[in-house]
N, C-alpha and C positions, 0 to 999 in steps of 0.2 A: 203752637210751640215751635220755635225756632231750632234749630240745633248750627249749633258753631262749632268748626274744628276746632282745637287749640293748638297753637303754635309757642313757641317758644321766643325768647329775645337770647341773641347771644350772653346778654351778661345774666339774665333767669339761668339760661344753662350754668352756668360759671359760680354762680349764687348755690345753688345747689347741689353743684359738684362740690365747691369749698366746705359746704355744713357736712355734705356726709364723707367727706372724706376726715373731716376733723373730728368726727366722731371714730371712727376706724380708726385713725391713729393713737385716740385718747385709749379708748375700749380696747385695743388690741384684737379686737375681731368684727367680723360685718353683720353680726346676730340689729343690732340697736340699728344702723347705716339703713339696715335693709327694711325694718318696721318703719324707718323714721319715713324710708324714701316710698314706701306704702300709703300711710296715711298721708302727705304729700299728692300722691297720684289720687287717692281715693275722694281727695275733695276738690283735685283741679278737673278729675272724670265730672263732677257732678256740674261743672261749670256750663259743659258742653248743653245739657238742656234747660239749666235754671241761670244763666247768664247775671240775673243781678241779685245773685246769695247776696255778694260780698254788699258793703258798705260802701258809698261816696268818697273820694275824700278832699282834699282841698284842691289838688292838682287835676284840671280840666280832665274830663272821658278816665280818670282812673279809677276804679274799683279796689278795695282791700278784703281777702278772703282771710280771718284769721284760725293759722291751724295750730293750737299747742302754742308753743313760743314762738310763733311765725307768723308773720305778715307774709301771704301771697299780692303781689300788686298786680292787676289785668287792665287792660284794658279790652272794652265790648267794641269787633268792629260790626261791618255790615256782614260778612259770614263767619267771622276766625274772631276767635279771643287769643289775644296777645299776651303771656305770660309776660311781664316788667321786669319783675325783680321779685326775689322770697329774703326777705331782712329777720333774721331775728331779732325779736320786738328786746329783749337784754341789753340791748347795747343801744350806745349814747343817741339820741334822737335826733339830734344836731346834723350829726353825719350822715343820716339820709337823702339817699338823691334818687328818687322814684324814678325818673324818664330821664337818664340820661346815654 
């Protein structure tokens, strides 16, 4: 069994700042933010020694881990999994751009 660091992509970082932070503004407190950004961590941790949970998907080397209303997108490298993007799966399909 291999173990991969996980790394982040600037725009994963940004992707996930924006949900919890939209949650905190919506809620008016960080009780939901902070569960949301739990489960979040709890299944990108399990990435690090089961690298291919997630699913295939059309876009070469990417992976989709889904958590609750979220797509986590990875990519598996030779030691680091690459966190992509986290889209919530609610919104329009059109406008995703997994690797960019």
């Amino acid at each position: 069994m291999v173990i991969r660091k996980i790394i982040w992509s600037p725009r994963a970082k940004l992707d996930l700042t924006d949900i919890l932070d939209y949650y905190y503004k919506r809620n008016r407190t960080k009780t939901f933010s902070k569960k949301l950004n739990l489960e979040f961590r709890k299944s990108i941790k399990l990435l690090e020694k089961h690298s291919d949970l997630g699913v295939n998907t059309d876009v070469q080397d990417i992976r989709n881990l889904i958590e609750g209303d979220y797509s986590i997108f990875y990519e598996i490298k030779s030691d680091t999994i690459e966190i992509t993007t986290i889209w919530d799966n609610r919104q329009n399909p059109d406008s995703l751009d997994i690797k960019s």
